[in-house]
N, C-alpha and C positions, 0 to 999 in steps of 0.2 A: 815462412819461418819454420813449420815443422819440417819442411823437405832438406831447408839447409841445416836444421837438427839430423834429421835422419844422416844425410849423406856425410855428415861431421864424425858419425859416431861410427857407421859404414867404415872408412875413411883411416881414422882412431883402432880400428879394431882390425884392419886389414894392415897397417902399420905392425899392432903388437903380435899379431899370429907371425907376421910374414918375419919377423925378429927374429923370432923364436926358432925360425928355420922350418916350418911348416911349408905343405907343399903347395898347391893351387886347391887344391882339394879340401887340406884342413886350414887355409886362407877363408876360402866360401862357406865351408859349415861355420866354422868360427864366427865367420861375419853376418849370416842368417840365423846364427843361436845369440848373440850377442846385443843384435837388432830387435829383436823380433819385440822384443817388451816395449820400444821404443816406436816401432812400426806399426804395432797395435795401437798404442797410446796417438799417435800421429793421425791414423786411420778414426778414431773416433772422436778425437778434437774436429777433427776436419767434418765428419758430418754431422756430430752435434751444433758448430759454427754452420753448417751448412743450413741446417733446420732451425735455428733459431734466426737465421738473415732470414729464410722463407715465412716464417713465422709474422716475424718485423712487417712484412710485407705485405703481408696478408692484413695484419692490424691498424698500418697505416691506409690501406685502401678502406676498409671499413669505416675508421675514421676519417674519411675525407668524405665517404658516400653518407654516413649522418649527419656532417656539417653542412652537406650539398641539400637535406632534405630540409635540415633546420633553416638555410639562408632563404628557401623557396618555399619555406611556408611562413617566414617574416615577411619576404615579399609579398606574397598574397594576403596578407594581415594588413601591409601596409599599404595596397593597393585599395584595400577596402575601406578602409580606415579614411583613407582620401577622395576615395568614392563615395563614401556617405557624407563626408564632409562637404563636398562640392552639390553634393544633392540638395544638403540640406540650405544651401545658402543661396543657390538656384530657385528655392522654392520660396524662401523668403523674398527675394528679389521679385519675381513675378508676381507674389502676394503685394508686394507694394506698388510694383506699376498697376493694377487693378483695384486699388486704389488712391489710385492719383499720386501714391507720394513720391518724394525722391530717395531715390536708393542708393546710400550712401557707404553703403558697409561693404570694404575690399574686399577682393574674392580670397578665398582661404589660400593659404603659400603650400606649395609641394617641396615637401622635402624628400630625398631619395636616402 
């Protein structure tokens, strides 16, 4: 967008000089003093866009690497979680076969 700005105005200004009867010479200054506000402005759109996609980029990787940390320690919360749960219902069971009774209570459900 800014380059077909630029070249539009380039373009626009090589037009009105070269009217004027101007020759190659004050064609080219005309066109480099005419520009230049515009070429400047173009040049630092273009890296401010530039450093703010880098930016983005940089923020979304972060954000993806603390969601990464958060999902993996939900995991292991819920690994444990169902860990102690199966323990504890394992220990019940063999608490009742040694005492003779019947052990009737389903094993805990895993959920992921």
């Amino acid at each position: 967008m800014f380059v077909s700005l630029f070249l539009a105005g380039m373009g626009l200004v090589a037009v009105r000089t070269f009217g004027e009867g101007g020759s190659l010479i004050d064609i080219t200054i005309g066109v480099w003093s005419d520009t230049a506000p515009l070429t400047i402005t173009a040049a630092a759109a273009a890296l401010a866009l530039t450093e703010i996609g880098r930016s983005i980029v940089v923020i979304a990787r972060r954000l993806e690497e603390g969601l990464e940390r958060v999902r993996r320690q939900r995991r292991q919360e819920g690994l444990a979680k169902a860990d102690k749960a199966w323990r504890s219902w394992n220990e019940r069971r063999i608490e009742a076969e040694a005492h003779g009774e019947v052990f009737t209570e389903p094993p805990p459900e895993f959920s992921d």
